[in-house]
DRENKOLSE-383992 format. One record per atom (N, C-alpha, C): x, y, z; residue in three letters. Coordinates in steps of 0.05 Angstrom, whole numbers, plus 5000, padded with zeros to 4 digits. Layout:
XYZala/...
//
This chain:
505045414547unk/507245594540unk/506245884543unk/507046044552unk/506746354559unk/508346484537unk/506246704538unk/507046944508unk/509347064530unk/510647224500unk/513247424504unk/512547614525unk/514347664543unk/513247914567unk/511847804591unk/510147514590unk/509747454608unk/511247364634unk/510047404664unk/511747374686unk/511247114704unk/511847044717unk/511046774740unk/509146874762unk/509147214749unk/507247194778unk/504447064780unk/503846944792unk/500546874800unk/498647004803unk/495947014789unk/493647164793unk/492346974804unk/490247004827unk/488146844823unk/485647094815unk/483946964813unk/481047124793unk/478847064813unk/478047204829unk/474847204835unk/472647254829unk/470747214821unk/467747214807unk/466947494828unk/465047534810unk/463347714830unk/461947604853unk/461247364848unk/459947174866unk/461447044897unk/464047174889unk/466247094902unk/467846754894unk/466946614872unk/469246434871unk/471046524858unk/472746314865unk/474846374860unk/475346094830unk/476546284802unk/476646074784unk/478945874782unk/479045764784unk/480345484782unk/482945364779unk/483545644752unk/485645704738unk/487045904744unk/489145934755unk/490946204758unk/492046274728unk/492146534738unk/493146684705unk/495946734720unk/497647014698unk/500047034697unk/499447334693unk/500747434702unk/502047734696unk/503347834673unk/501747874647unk/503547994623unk/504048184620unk/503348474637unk/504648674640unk/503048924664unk/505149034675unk/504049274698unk/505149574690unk/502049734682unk/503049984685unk/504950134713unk/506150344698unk/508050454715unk/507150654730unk/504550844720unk/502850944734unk/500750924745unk/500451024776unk/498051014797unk/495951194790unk/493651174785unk/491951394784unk/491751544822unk/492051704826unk/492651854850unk/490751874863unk/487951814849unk/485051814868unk/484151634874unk/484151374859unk/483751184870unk/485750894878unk/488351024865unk/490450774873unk/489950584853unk/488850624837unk/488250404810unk/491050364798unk/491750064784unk/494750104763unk/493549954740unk/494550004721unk/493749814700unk/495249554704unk/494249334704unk/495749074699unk/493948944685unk/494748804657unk/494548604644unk/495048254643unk/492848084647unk/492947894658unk/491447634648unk/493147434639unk/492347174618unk/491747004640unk/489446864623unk/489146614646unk/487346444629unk/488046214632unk/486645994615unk/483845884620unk/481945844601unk/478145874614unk/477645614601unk/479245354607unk/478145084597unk/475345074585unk/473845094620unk/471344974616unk/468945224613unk/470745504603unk/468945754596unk/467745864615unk/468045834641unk/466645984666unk/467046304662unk/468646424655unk/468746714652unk/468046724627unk/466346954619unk/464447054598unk/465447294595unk/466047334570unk/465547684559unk/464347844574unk/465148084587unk/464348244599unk/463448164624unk/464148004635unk/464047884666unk/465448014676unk/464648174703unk/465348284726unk/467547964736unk/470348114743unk/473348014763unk/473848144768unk/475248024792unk/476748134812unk/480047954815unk/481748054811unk/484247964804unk/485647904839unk/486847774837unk/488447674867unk/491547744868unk/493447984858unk/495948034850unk/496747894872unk/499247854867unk/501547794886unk/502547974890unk/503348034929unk/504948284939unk/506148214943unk/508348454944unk/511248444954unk/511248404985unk/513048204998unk/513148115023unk/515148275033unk/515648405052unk/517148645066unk/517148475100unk/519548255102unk/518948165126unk/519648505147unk/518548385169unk/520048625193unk/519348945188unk/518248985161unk/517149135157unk/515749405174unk/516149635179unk/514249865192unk/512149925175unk/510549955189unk/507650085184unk/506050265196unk/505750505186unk/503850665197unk/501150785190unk/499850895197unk/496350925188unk/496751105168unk/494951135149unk/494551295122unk/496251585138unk/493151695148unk/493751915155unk/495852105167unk/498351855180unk/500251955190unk/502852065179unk/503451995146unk/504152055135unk/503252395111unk/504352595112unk/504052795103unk/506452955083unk/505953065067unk/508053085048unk/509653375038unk/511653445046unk/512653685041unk/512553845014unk/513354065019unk/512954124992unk/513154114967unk/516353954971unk/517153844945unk/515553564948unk/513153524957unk/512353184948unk/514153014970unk/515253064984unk/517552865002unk/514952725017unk/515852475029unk/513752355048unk/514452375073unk/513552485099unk/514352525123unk/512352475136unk/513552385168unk/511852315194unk/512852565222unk/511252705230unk/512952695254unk/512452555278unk/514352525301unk/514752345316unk/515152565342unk/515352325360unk/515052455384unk/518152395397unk/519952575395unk/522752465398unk/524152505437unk/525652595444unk/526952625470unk/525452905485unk/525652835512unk/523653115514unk/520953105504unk/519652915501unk/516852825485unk/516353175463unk/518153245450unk/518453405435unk/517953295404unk/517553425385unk/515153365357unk/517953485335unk/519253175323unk/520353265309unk/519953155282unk/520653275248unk/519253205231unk/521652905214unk/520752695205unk/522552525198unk/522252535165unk/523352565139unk/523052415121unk/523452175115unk/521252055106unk/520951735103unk/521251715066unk/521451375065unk/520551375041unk/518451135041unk/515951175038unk/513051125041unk/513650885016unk/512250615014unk/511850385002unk/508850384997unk/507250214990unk/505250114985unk/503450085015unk/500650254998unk/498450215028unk/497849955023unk/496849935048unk/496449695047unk/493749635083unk/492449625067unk/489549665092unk/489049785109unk/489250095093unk/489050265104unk/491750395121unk/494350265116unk/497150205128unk/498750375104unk/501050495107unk/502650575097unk/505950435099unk/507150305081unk/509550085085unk/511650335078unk/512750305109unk/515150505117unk/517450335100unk/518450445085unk/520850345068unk/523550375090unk/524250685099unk/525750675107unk/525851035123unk/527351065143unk/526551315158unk/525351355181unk/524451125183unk/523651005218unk/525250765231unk/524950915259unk/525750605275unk/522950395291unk/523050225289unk/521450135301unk/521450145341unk/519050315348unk/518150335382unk/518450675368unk/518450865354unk/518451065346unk/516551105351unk/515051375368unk/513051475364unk/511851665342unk/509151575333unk/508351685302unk/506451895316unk/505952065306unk/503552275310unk/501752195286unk/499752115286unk/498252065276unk/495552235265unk/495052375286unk/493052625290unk/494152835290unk/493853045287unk/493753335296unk/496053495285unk/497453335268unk/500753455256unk/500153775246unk/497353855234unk/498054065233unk/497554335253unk/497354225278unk/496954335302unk/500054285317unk/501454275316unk/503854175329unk/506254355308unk/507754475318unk/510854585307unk/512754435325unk/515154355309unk/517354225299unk/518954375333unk/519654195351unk/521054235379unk/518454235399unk/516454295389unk/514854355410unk/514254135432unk/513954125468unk/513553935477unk/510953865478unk/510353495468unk/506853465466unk/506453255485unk/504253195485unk/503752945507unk/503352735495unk/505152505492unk/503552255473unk/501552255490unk/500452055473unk/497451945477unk/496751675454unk/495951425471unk/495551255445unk/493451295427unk/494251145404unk/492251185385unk/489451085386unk/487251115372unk/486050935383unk/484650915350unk/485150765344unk/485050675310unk/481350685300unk/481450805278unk/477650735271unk/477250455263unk/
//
């Protein structure tokens, strides 16, 4: 039976060693705030230790469940940049291979990936590099990316 507040989501738990324990836990609660330097959240997480393999003060590593975003856009960290009021924007390389600025609304990184919510079309060219070398109409030359 699961305490009050608890969710269905699934944890699995990895050792420092890398196993993985045995037992999936549950999700009893997720802070609402990101620490901004390292992307850390608080989540709180039950999981049942039968045969006692996790020890007091044992180093884990938690396995959350993500949100699945079929069809989803994605673009590189860096290509996303943020206006003044905090807005999230890309610019693109639009008609006339001319540099125009899009507001997006930015989702969860995700390896090194940024999950385009909404504000892009997909075959859109992203500028990836050099945005603050480029003004808004100007004509540029794509060029592919070539990823680190």
């Amino acid at each position: 039976m699961r305490a009050a507040g608890e969710t269905d989501a699934l944890v699995e738990i990895v050792t420092a060693s890398s196993q993985v324990h045995p037992v999936k836990g549950h999700v009893l609660f997720s802070g609402i705030a990101v620490d901004p330097g390292t992307g850390d959240v608080l989540v709180r997480v039950a999981v049942d230790n039968p045969v006692e393999r996790l020890l007091p003060g044992m180093f884990v590593r938690p396995r959350l469940p993500r949100l699945v975003a079929a069809g989803a856009l994605s673009v590189p960290q860096q290509a996303v940049t943020r206006d003044a009021r905090g807005q999230a924007q890309v610019s693109v390389v639009g008609q006339q291979d001319r540099v125009h600025v899009r507001r997006v609304t930015a989702g969860d990184v995700v390896g090194g990936r940024i999950l385009v919510l909404s504000g892009l079309r997909a075959g859109e060219q992203v500028i990836v590099e050099g945005q603050d070398r480029v003004q808004i109409g100007t004509p540029v030359k794509p060029m592919p990316w070539r990823g680190r």
